[in-house]
C-alpha positions in Angstrom: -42.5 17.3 -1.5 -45.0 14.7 -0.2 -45.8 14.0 4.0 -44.7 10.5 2.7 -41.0 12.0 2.4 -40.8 12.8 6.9 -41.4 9.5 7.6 -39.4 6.4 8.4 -42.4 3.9 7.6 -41.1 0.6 6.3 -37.3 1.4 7.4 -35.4 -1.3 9.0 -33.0 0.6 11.5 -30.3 -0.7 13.6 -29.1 1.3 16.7 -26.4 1.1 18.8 -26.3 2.4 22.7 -30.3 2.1 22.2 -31.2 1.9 25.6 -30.0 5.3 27.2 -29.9 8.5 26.8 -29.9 10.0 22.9 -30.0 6.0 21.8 -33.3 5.6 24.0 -34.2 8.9 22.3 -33.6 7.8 18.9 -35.1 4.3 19.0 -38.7 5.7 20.5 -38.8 8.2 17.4 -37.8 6.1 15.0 -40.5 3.5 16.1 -43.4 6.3 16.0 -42.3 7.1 12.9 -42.7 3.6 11.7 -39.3 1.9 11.3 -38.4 -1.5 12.7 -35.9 -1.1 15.1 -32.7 -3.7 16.4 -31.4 -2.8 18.9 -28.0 -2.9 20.6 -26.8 -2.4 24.3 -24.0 -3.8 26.8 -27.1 -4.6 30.0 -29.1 -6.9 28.6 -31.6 -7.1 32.0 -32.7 -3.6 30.3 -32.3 -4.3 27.0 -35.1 -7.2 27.5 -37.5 -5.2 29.3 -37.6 -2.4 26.7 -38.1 -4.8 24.1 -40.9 -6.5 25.9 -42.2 -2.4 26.4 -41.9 -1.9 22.9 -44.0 -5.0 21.9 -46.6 -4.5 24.3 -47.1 -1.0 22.3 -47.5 -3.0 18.7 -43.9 -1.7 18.1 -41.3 -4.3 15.7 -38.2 -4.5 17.7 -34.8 -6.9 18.0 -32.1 -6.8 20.4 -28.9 -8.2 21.4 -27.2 -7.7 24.2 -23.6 -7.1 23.1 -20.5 -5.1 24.0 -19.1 -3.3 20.7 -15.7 -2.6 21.9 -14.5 -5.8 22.1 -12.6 -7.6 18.9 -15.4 -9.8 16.5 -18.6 -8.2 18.4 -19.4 -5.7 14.7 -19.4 -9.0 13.1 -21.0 -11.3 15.5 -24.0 -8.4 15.6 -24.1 -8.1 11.9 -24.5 -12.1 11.7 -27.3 -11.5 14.1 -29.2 -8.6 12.1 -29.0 -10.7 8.5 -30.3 -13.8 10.0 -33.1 -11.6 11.6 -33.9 -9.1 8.8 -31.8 -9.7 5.8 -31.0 -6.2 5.5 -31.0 -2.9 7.3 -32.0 0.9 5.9 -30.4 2.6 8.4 -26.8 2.6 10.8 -26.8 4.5 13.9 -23.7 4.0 15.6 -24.7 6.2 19.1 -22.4 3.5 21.5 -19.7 5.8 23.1 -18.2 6.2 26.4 -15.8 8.5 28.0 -12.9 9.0 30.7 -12.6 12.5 31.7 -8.8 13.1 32.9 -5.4 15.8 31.9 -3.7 14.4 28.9 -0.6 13.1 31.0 -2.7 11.0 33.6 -4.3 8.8 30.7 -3.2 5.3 31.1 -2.8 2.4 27.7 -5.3 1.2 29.0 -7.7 4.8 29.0 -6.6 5.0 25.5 -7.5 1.6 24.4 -11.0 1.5 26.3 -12.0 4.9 24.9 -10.7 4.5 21.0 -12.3 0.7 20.7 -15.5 2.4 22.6 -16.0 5.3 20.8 -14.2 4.6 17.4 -13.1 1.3 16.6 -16.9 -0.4 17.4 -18.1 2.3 14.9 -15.7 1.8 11.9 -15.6 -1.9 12.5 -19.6 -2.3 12.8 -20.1 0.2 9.7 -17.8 -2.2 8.0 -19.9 -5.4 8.9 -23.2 -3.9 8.3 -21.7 -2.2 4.6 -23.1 -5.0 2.7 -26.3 -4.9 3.5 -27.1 -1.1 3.6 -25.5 -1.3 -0.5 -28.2 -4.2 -0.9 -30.9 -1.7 -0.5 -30.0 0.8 -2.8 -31.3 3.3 -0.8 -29.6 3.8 3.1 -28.7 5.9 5.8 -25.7 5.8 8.1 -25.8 8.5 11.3 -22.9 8.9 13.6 -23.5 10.2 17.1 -20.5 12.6 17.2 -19.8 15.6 19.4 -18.6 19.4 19.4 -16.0 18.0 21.3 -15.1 17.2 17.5 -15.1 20.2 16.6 -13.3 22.7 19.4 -11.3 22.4 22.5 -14.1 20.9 25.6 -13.5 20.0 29.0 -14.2 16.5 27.9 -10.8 15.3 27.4 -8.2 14.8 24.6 -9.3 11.2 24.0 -13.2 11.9 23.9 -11.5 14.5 21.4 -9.9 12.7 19.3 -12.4 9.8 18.7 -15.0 12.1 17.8 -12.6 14.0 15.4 -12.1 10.9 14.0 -16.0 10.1 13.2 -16.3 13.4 11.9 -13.7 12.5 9.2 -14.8 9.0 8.7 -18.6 10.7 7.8 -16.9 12.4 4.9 -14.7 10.3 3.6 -17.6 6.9 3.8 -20.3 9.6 1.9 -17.9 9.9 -1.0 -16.5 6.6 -1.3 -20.2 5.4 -1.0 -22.7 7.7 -2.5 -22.7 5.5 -5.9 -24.1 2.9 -3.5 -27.0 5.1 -2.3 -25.5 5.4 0.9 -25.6 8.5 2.6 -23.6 9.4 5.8 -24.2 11.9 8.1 -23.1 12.8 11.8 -24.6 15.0 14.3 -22.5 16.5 17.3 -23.9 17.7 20.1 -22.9 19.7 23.4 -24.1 18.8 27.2 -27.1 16.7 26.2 -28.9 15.5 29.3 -27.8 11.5 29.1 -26.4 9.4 32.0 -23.0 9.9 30.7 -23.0 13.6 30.9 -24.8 13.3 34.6 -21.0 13.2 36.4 -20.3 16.9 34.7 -24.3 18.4 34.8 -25.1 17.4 38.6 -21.8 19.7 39.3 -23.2 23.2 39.8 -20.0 25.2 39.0 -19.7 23.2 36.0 -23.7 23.3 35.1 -23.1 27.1 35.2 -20.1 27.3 33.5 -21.7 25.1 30.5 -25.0 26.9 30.6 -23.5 30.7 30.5 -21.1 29.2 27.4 -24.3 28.6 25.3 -26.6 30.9 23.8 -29.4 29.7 23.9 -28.6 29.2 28.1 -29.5 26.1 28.9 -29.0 21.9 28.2 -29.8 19.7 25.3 -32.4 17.2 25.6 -31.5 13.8 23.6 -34.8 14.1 22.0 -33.3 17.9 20.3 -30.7 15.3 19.5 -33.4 12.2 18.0 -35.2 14.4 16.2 -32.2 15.2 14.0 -31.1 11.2 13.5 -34.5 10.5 12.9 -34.5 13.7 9.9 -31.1 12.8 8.4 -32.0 9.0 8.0 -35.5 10.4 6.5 -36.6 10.2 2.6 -36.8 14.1 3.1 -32.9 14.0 3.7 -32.1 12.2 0.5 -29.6 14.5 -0.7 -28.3 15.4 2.2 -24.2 13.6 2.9 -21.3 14.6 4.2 -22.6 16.9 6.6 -21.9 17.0 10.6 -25.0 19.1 12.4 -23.8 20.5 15.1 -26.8 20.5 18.0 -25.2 22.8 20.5 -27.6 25.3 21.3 -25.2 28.0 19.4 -21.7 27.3 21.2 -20.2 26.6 17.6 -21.3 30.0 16.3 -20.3 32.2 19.4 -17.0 33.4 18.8 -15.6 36.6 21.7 
């Protein structure tokens, strides 16, 4: 074991959701620990102005300002990163969204918004970008999951479901594609302190109820949550697949 191993110096990392929350989180580690980063977000007004932020620090950054859950986007943005870079070392697929409502009041249209957000850009981008993480021999895929996974949340059925479904999909890709030196990984954490959970956190009741349901009594910051991306796509994770981390504080290991 070598420092050289907890590094990401020389990786070429594409992230999606980069610009908020855990995918803000992730793309500032990854860049001070030395990976190029592309990134990938729906507002491109911000997306330019972090990469002009980046550049001033002497960071190497792309962008393109793209939504992921509409049909040809994975492989209009994996044109984009092989004419860039050629290749990629490392898949985050952090994009996800949520609508927060009982199981009989979701709409077609709820369902098809959250499953194209959350899960079809994910599967469909993996897809695109397959070619190129096999070209390096050596690569990394992370999916940004969620307890909600795992076990019953207050998040919703559909939210549910979709990560469910990326939980699966980690297993099954770091199988089929460990003979191509691809690993896969997810993580899946509880109330992390993004924009997205804002609606539920700025809610005392529901702050409380969250905090007094975790252990270790409080929230999740997204860089508890980068800092386990930025391991599992890591030299020092190299035979590490399969695996979904649960960064929850302890909820998944309190029982009654």
């Amino acid at each position: 074991m070598t420092p050289t191993r907890f590094t990401l110096q020389g990786q070429r990392a594409l992230v999606t959701g980069a610009t908020k929350g855990i995918g803000e989180a992730i793309t500032k580690q990854f860049l001070q620990l030395g990976a190029a980063v592309f990134m990938v977000a729906r507002d491109n007004d911000l997306l330019q102005q972090q990469l002009t932020d980046y550049r001033q620090q002497g960071h190497v950054v792309e962008g393109l300002a793209i939504d992921l859950s509409h049909p040809q986007a994975a492989q209009t943005l994996a044109n984009a990163v092989r004419d860039v870079w050629g290749s990629v070392t490392i898949l985050v697929n952090n994009v996800g969204s949520n609508i927060r409502k009982p199981t009989a009041d979701y709409t077609a249209a709820d369902y098809d918004y959250v499953l194209n957000t959350n899960l079809r850009s994910a599967y469909e981008l993996t897809q695109a970008i397959y070619p190129m993480l096999k070209a390096t021999g050596q690569s990394s895929i992370v999916f940004v999951s969620s307890v909600s996974g795992l076990t019953h949340t207050s998040s919703g059925s559909l939210y549910g479901m979709t990560k469910a479904a990326l939980n699966q999909l980690t297993r099954n890709l770091a199988v089929e594609w460990a003979t191509d030196g691809i690993r896969v990984n997810a993580v899946a954490p509880w109330y992390i302190r993004t924009p997205l959970a804002a609606p539920v956190l700025d809610n005392p009741d529901k702050l409380a109820g969250i905090v007094g349901r975790t252990p270790m009594g409080r929230i999740g910051e997204p860089e508890e949550v980068a800092s386990a991306v930025s391991f599992l796509s890591m030299p020092a994770a190299s035979y590490i697949t399969g695996q979904v981390l649960s960064i929850d504080g302890g909820l998944m290991a309190w029982g009654y």
